[in-house]
Backbone as a ProteinNet text record, in pm:
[ID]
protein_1_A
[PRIMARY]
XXXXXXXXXXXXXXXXXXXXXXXXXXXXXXXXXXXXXXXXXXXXXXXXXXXXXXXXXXXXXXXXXXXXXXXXXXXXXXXXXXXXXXXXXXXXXXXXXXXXXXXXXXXXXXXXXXXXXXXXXXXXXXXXXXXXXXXXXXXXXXXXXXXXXXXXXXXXXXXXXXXXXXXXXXXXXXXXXXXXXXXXXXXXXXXXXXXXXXXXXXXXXXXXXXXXXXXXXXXXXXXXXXXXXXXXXXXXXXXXXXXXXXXXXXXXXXXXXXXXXXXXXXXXXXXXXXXXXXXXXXXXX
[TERTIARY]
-840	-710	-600.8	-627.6	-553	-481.1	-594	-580.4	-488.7	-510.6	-480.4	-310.5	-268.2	-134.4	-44.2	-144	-77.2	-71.7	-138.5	-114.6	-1.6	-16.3	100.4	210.7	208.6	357.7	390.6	305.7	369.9	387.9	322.5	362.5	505.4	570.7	697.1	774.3	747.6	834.6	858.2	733.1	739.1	861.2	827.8	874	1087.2	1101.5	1208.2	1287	1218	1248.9	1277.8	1154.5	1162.3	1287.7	1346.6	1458.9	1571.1	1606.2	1692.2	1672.6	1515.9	1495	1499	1437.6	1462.7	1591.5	1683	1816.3	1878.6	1884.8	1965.2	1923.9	1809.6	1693	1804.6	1807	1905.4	1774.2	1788.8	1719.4	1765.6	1708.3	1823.3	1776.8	1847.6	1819.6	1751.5	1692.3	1662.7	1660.2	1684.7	1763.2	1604.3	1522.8	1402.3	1424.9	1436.4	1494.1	1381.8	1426.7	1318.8	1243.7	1319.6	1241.1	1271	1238.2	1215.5	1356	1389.4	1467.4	1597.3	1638.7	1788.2	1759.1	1598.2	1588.9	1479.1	1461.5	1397.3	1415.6	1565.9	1628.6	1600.8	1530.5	1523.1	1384.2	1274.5	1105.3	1129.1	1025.1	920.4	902.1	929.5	853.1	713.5	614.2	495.2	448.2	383.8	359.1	255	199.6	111.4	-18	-112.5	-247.7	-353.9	-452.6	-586.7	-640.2	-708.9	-839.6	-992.6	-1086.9	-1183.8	-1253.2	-1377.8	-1547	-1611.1	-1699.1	-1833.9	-1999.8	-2073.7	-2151.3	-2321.1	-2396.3	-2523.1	-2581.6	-2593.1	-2666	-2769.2	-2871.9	-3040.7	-3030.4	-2945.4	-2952.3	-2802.2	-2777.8	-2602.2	-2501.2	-2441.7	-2267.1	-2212	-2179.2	-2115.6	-1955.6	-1865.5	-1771.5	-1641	-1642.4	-1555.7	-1390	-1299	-1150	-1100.9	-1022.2	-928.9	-769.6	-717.8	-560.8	-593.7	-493.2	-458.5	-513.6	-568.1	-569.1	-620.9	-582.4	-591.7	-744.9	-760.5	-947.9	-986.5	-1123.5	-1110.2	-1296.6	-1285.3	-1361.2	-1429.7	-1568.3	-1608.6	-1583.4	-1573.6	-1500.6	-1627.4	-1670.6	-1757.1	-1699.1	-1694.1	-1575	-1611.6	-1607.5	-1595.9	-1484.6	-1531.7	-1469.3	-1339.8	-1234.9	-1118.8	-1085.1	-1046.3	-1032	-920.6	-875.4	-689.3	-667.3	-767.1	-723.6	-756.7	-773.3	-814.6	-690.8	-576	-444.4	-478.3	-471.3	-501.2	-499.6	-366.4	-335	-301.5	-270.6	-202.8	-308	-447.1	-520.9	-601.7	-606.9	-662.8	-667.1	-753.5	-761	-775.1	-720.2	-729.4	-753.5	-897.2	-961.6	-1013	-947.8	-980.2	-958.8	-881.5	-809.5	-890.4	-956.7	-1034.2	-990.1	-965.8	-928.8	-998.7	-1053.2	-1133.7	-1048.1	-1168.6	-1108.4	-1244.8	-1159.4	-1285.6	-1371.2	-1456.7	-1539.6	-1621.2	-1572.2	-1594.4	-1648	-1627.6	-1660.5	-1806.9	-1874.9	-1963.3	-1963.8	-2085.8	-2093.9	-2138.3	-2194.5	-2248.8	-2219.3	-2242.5	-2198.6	-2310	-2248.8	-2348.3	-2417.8	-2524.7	-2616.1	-2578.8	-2633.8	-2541.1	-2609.6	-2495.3	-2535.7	-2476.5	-2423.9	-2386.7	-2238.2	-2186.4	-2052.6	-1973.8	-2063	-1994	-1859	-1814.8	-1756.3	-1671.2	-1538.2	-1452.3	-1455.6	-1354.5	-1311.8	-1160.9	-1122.7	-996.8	-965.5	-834.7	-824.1	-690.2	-651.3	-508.5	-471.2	-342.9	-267.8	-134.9	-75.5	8.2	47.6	201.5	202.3	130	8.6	41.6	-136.4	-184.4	-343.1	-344.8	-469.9	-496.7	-611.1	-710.7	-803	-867.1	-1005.5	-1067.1	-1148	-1208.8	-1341.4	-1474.8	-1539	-1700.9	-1749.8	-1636.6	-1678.8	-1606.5	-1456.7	-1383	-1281.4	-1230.8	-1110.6	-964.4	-899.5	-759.6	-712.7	-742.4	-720.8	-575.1	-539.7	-434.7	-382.2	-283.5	-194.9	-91.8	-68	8.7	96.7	244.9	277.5	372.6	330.5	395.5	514.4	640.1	772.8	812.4	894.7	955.2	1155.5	1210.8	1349.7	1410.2	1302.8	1290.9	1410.5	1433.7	1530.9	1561.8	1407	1373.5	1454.5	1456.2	1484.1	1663.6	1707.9	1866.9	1873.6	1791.3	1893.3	1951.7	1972.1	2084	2060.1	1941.9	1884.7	1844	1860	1741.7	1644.4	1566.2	1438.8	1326	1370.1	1194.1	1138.8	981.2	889.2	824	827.1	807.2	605.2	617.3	539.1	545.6	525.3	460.6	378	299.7	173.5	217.2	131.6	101.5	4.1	-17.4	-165.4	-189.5	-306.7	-354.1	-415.3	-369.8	-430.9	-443.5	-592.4	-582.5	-497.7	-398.9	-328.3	-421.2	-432.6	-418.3	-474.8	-389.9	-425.5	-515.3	-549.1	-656.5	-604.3	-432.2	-381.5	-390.4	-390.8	-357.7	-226.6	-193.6	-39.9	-41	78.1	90.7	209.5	213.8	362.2	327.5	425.8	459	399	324.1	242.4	278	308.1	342	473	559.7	643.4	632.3	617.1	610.5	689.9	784.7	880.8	832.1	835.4	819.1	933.3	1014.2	1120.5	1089.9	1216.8	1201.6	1224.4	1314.6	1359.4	1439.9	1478.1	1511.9	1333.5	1400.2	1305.7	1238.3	1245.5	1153.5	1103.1	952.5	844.5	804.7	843.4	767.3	785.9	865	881.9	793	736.3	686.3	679.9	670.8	701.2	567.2	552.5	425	499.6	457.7	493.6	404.6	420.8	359.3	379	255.6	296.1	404.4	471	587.8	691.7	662.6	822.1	832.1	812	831.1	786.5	867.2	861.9	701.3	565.8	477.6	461	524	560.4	583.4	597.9	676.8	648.1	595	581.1	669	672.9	737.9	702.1	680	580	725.7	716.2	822.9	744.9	828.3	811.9	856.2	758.1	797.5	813.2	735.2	758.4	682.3	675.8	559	446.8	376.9	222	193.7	312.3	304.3	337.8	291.2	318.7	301	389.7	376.9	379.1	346.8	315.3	346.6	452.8	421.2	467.3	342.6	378.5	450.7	585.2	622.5	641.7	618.3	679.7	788.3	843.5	946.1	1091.3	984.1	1117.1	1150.9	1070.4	1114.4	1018.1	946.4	843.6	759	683.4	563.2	493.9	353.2	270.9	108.6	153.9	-12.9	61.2	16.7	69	-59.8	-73.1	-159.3	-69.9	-107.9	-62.7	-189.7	-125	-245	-131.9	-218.3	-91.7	-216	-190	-192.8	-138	-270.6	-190	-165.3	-131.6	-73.7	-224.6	-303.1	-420.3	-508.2	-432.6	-497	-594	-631.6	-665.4	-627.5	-668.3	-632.3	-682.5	-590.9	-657.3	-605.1	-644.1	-598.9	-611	-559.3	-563.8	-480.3	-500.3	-495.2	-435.5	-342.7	-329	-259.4	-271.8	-216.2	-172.2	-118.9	-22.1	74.9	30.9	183.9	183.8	81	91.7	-36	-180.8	-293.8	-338.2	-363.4	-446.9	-593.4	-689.2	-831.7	-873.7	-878	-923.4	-1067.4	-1013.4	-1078.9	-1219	-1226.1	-1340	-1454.9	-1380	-1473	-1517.9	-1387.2	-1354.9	-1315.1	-1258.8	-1232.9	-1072.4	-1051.8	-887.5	-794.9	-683.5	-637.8	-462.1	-418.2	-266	-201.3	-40.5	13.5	84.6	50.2	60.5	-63.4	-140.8	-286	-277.5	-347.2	-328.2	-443.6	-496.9	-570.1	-537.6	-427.5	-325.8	-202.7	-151.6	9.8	84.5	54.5	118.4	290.2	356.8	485	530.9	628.3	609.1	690.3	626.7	662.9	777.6	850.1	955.2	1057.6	1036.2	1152.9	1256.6	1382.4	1522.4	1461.5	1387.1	1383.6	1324	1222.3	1171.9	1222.5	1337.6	1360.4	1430.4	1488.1	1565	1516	1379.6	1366	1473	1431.8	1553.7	1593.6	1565.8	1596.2	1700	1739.1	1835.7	1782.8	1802.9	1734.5	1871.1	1980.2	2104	2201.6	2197.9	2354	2448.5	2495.6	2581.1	2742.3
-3792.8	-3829	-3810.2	-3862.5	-3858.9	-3682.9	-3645.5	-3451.2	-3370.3	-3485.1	-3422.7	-3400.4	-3575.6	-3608.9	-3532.3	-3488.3	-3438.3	-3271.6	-3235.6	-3064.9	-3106.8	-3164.1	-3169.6	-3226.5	-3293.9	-3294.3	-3180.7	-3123.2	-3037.2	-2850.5	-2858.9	-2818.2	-2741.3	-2888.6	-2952.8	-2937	-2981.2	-2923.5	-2801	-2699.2	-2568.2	-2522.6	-2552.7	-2497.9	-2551.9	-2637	-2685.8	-2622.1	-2629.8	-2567.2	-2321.1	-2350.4	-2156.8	-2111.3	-2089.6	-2060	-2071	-2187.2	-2156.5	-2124.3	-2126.8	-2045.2	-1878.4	-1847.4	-1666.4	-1632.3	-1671.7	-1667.8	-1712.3	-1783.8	-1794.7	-1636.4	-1612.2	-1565.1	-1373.6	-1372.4	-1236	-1143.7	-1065.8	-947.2	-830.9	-740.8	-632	-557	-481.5	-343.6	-230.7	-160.3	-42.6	100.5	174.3	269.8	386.7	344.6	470.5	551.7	682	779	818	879.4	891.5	1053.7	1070.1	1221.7	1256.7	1298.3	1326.5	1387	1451.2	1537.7	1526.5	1358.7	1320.2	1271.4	1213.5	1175.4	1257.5	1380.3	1478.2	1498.9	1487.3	1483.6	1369.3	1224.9	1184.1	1143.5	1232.8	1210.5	1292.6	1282.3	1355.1	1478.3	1579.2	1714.2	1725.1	1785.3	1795.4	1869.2	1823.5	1906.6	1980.3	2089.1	2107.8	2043.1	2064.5	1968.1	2040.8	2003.7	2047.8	2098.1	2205	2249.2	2193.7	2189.6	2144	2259.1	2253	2321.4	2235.5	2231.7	2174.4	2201.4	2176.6	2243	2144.3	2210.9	2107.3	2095	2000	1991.8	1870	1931.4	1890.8	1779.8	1817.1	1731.2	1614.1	1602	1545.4	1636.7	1579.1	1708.7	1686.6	1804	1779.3	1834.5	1785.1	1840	1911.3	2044.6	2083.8	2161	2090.9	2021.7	2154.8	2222.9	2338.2	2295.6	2280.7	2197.5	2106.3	2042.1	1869.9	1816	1693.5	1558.4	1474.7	1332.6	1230.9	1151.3	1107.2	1066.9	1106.8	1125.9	1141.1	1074.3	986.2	900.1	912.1	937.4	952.7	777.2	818.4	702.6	704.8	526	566.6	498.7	578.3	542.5	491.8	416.6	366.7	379.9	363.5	396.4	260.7	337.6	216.7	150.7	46.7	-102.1	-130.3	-67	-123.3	-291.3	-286.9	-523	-553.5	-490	-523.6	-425.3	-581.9	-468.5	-399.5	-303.6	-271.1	-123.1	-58.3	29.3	194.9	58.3	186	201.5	191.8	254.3	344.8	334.8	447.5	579.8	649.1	795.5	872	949.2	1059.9	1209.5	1188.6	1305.7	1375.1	1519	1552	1474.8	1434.2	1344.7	1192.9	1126	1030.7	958.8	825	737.8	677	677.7	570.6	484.7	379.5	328.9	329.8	355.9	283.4	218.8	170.9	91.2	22.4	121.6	128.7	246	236.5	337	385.6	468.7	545	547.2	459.2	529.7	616.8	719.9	810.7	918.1	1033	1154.3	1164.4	1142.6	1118.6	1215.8	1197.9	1263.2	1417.6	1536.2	1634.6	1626.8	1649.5	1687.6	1534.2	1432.4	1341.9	1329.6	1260.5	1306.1	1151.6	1055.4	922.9	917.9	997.7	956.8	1054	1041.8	1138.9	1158.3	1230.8	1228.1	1234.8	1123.6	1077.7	1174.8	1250.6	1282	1205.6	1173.4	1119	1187.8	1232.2	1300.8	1214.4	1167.1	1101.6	1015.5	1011.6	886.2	955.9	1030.6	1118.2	1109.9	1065.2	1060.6	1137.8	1218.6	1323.7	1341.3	1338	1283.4	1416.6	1448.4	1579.1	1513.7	1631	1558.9	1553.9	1563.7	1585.3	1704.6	1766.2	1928.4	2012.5	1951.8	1974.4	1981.2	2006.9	2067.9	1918.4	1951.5	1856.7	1833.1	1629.1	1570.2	1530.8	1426.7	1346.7	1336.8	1318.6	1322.6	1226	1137.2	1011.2	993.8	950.7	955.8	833.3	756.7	633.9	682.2	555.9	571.5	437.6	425.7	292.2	312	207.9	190.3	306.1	251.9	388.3	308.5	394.2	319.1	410.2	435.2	549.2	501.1	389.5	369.4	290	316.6	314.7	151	45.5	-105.7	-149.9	-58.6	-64.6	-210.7	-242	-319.2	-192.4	-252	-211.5	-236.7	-171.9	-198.8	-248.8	-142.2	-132.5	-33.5	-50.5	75.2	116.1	216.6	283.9	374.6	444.7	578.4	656	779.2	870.9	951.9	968.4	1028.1	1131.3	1253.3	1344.9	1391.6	1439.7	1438.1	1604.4	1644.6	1780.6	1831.6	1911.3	1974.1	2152	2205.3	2372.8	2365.8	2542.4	2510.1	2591.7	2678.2	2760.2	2864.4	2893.9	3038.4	3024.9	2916.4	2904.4	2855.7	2823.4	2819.9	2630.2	2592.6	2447.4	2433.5	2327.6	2284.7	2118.6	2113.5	1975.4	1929.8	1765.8	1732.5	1606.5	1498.4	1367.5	1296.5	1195.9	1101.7	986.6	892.7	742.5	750.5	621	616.4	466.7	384.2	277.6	230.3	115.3	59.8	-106.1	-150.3	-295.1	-335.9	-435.2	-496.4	-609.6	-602	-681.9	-818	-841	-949.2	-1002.7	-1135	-1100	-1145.6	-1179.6	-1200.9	-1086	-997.9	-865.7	-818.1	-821	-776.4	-651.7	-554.7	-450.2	-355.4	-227.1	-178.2	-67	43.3	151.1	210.5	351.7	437.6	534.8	568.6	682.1	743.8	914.1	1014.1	1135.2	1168.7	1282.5	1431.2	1492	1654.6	1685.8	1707.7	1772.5	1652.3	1587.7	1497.6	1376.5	1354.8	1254.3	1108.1	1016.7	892.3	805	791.6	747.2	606.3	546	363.6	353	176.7	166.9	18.4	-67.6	-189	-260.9	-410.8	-439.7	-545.9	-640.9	-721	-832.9	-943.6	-1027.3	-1120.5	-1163	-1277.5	-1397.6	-1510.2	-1623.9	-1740.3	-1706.9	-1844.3	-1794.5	-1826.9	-1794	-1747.8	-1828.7	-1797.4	-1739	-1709.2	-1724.2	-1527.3	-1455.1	-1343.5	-1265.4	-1248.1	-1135.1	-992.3	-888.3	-768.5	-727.2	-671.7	-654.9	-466.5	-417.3	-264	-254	-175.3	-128.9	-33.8	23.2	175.1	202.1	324.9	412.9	326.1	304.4	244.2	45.2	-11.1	-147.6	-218.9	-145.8	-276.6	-337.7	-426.3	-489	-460.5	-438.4	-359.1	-458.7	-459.2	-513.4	-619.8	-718.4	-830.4	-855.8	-851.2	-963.5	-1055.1	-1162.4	-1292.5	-1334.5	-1359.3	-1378.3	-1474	-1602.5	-1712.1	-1816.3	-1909.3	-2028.1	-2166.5	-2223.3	-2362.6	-2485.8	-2569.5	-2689	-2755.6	-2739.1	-2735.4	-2668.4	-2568.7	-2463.7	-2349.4	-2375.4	-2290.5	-2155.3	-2043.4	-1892.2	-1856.2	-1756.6	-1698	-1563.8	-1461.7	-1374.2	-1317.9	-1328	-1333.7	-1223.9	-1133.5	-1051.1	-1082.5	-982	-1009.5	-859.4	-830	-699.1	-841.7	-940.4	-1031.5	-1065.6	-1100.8	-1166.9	-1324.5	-1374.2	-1487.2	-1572.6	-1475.9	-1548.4	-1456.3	-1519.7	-1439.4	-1473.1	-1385.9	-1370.4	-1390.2	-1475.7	-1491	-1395.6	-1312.7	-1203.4	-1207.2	-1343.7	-1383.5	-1434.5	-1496.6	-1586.3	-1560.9	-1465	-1413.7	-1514.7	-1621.9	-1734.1	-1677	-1710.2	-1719.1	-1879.7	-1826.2	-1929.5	-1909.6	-1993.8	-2039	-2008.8	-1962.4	-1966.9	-2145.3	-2189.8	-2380.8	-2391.6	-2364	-2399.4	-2501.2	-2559.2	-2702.9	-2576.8	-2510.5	-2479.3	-2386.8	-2334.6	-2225.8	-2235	-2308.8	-2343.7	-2209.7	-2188.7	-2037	-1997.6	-1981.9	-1988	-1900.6	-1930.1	-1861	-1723.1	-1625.4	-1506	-1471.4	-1561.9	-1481.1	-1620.7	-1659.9	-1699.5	-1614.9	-1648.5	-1534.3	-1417.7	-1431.7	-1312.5	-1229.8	-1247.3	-1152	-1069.7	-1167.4	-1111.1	-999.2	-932.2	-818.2	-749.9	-648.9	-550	-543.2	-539.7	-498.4	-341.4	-263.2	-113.7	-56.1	49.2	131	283.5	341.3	487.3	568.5	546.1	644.6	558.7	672.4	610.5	546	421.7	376.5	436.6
717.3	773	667.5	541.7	452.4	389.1	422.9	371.9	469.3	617.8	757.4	765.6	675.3	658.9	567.5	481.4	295.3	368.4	410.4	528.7	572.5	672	775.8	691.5	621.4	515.3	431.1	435	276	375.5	548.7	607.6	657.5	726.3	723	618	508.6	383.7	378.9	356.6	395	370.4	547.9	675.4	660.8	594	597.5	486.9	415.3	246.6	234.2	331.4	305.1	312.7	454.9	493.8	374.9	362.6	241.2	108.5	55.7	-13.9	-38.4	52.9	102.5	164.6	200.4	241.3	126.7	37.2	-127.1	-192.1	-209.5	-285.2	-207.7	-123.3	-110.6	-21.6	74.4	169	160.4	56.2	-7.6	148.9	166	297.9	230.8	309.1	242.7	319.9	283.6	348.5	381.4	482.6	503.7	601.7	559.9	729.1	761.3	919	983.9	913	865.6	808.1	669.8	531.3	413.7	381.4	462.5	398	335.1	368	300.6	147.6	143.7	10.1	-83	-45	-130.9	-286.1	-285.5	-432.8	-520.1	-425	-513.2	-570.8	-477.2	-545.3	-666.4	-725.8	-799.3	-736.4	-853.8	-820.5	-877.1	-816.3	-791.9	-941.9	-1016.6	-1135.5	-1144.4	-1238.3	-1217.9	-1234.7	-1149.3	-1192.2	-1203.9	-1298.5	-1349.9	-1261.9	-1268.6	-1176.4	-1217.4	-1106.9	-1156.7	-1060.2	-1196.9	-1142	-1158.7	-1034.9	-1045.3	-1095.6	-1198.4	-1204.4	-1174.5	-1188.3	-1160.9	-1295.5	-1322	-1460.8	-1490.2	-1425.4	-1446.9	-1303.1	-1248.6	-1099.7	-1054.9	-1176.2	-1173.4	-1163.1	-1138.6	-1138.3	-1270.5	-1276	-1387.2	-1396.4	-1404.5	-1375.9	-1494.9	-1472.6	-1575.9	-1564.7	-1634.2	-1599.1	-1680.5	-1604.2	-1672.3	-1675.4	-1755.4	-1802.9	-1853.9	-1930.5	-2024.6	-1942	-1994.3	-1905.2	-1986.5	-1915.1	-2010.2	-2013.3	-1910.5	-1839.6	-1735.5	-1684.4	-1568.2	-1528	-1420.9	-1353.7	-1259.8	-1227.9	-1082.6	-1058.5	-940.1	-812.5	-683.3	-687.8	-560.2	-408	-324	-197.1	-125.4	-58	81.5	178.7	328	411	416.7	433.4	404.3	541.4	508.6	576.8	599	717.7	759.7	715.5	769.2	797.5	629.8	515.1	427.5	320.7	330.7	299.8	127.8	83	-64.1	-33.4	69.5	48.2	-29.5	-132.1	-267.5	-328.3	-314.7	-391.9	-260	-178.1	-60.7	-81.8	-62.3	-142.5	20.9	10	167.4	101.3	177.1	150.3	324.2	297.8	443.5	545.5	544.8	697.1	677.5	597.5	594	499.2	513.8	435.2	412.2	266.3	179.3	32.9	6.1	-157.3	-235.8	-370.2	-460.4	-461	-462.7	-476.6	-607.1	-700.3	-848.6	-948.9	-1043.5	-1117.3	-1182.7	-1199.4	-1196.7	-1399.4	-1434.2	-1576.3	-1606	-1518.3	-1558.8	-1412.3	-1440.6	-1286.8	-1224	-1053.6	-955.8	-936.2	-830.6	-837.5	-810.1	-743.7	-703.7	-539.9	-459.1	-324.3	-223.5	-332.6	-245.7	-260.3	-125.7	-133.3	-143.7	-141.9	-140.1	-280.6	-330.2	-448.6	-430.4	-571.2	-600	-724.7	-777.6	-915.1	-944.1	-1031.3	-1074.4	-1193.6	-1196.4	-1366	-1324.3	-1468	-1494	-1626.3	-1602.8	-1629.6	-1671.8	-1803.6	-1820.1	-1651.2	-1655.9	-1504.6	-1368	-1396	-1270.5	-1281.2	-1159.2	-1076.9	-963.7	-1027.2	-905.4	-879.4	-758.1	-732.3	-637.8	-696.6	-644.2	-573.6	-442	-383.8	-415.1	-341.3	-461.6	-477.9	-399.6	-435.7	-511.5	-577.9	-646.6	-597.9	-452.7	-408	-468.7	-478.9	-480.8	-374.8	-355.5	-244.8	-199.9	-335.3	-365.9	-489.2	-489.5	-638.2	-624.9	-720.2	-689.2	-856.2	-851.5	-975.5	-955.5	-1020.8	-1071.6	-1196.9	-1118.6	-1158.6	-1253	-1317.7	-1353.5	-1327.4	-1307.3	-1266.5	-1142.5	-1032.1	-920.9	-836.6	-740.5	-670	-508.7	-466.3	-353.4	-234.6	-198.3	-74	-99	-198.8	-232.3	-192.7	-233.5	-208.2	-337.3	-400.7	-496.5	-626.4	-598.8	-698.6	-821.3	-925.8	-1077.4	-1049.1	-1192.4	-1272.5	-1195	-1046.2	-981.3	-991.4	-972.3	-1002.2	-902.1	-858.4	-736.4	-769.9	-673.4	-660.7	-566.1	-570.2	-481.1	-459.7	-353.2	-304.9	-239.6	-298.4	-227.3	-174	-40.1	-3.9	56.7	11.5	14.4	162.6	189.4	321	322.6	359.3	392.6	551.8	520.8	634.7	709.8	845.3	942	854.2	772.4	669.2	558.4	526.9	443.1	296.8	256.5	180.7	215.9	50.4	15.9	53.9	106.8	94.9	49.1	36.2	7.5	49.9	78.8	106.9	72.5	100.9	60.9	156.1	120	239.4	258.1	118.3	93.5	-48.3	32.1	-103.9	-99.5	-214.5	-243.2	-339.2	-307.5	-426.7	-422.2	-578.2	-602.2	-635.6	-584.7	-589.6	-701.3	-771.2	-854.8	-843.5	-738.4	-697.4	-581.6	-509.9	-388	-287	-177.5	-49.3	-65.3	-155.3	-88.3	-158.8	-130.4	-285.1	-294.8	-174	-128	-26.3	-75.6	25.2	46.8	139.9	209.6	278.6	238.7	398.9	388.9	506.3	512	636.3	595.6	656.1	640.6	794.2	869.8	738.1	765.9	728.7	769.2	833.7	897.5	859.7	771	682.7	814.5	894.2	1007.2	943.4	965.3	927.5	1024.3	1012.4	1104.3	1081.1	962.2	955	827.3	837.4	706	704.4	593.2	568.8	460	493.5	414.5	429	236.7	174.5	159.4	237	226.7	100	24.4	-103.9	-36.4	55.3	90.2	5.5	-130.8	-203.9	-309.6	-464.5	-584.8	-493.3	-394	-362.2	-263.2	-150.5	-10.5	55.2	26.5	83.3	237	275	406.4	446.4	462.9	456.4	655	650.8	782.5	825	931.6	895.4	1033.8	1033.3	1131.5	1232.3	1324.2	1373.3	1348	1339.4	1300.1	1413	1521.3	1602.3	1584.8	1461.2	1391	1456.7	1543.1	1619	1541.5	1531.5	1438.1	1502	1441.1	1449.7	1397.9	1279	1202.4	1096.9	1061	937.3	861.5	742.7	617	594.2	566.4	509.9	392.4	273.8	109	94.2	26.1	-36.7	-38.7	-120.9	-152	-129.1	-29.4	-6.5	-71.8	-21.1	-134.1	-203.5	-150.1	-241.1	-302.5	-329.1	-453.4	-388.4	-258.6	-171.1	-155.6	-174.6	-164.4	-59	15.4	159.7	179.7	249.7	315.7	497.2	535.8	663.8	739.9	850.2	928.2	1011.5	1065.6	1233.7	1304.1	1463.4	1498.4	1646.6	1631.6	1758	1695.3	1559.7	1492.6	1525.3	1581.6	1586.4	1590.2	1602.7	1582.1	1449	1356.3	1226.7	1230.5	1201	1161.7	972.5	969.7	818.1	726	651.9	617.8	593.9	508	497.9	553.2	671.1	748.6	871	911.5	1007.7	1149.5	1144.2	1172	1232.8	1344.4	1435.9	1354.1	1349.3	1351	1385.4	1455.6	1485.5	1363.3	1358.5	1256.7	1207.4	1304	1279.9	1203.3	1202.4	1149.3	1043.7	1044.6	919	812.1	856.8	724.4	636.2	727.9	687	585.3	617.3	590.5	657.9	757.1	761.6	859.6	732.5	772.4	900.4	1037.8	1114.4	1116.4	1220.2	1179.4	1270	1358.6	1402.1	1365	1250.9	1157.6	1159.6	1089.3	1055.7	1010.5	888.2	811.5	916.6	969.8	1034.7	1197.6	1223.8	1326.7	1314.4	1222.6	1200.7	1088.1	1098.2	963.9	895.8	768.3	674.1	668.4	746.4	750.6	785.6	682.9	743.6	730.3	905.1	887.1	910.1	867.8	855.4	716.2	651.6	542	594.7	541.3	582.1	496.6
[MASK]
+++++++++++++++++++++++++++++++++++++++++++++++++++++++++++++++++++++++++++++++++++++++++++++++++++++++++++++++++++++++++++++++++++++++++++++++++++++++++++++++++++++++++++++++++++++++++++++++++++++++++++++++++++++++++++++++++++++++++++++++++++++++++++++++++++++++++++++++++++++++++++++

């Protein structure tokens, strides 16, 4: 009863307290268009990257790197996990989205394809498949400022992701742009886009409090779509929790439903102020 009361108070506090915290705290806008082409000037150009051969050696691969580079890692993959937000490390290989799973002290066997290979290249990771081809290439920024909310000293990235076209030629284009806000209601912005430069969504990681985070991905046309919620409740409790209603979450772990009232939750609600109006702008103002 006593635990039941100290929830439901520190609930209420919350809940009373957020609002004018994240409304002091500032909701910068951010400017994501629906298509690449107004902010081209301001990615990263694509540098060149290492080639790799594969060779067999006594039954392992062995893999040998033509250009500079700084390390390079076999990676063993798994098939990636929408409801299991950890995005920015997702590797897309051949239309398939996987993550790490961890690193390999020694080179896998030959003939299996569960893995990749990482070289890094000063700010710049580029990730072959198990047969060598070049999947993804991703280059981390510092004092980026992609999506123009006119804040400093955030650090961004961008992904590029590899595809054979029609003709048999590699191409490449821009897949994900990611900025970390430094400060402000807003911890996190992202966009992902189509081959053909088309905006296909865009999330954004609200900062509810030190512990309390929201992640919510949108369609191009502002709808909500999918939410994580990760935070810490007033008793030291850590959680991460799912949802595609916006208003019942599945707890990752347990796999357990719960209300966004939930006493086990603390879980702040989602069509609060902040959320009723994305912070987006898809035309210059």
């Amino acid at each position: 009863m006593k635990k039941h009361l100290c929830l439901i108070l520190s609930l209420l506090m919350m809940m009373a307290a957020l609002p004018v915290t994240v409304q002091a705290s500032g909701l910068p806008y951010a400017y994501i268009p629906n298509t690449l082409k107004s902010i081209k000037e301001q990615l990263p150009t694509l540098d060149t990257m290492p080639t790799m051969k594969l060779k067999n050696d006594e039954g392992e691969i062995f893999p040998v790197v033509y250009g500079d580079y700084d390390e390079i890692t076999a990676l063993h993959i798994v098939d990636y996990d929408g409801n299991l937000d950890n995005r920015e490390n997702y590797i897309d290989v051949n239309g398939k989205e996987y993550q790490p799973a961890g690193a390999y002290d020694y080179f896998p066997e030959w003939g299996t394809s569960a893995f990749v290979f990482q070289v890094e290249v000063g700010p710049w990771k580029a990730i072959f498949s198990s047969q060598g081809a070049i999947a993804q290439t991703t280059k981390v920024e510092s004092n980026t400022d992609y999506f123009l909310t006119g804040m400093p000293g955030n650090e961004g990235y961008v992904r590029f992701t590899y595809r054979r076209g029609n003709n048999g030629k590699i191409i490449s284009y821009v897949s994900e742009i990611c900025e970390k806000v430094n400060m402000g209601g807003i911890l996190e912005f992202a966009a992902f886009y189509k081959q053909n430069g088309e905006l296909d969504s865009y999330t954004v990681k609200y900062r509810i409090s030190e512990d309390i985070t929201y992640k919510i991905k949108y369609s191009p046309k502002n709808k909500p779509q999918f939410g994580w919620y990760e935070g810490t409740d007033a008793f030291g409790d850590y959680g991460v929790a799912y949802s595609n209603s916006l208003t019942t979450w599945r707890d990752v772990k347990t796999g357990k439903l719960t209300s966004q009232q939930g006493l086990e939750w603390d879980l702040y609600p989602l069509n609060a102020e902040i959320f009723s109006v994305p912070p987006r702008v898809s035309r210059l103002r």
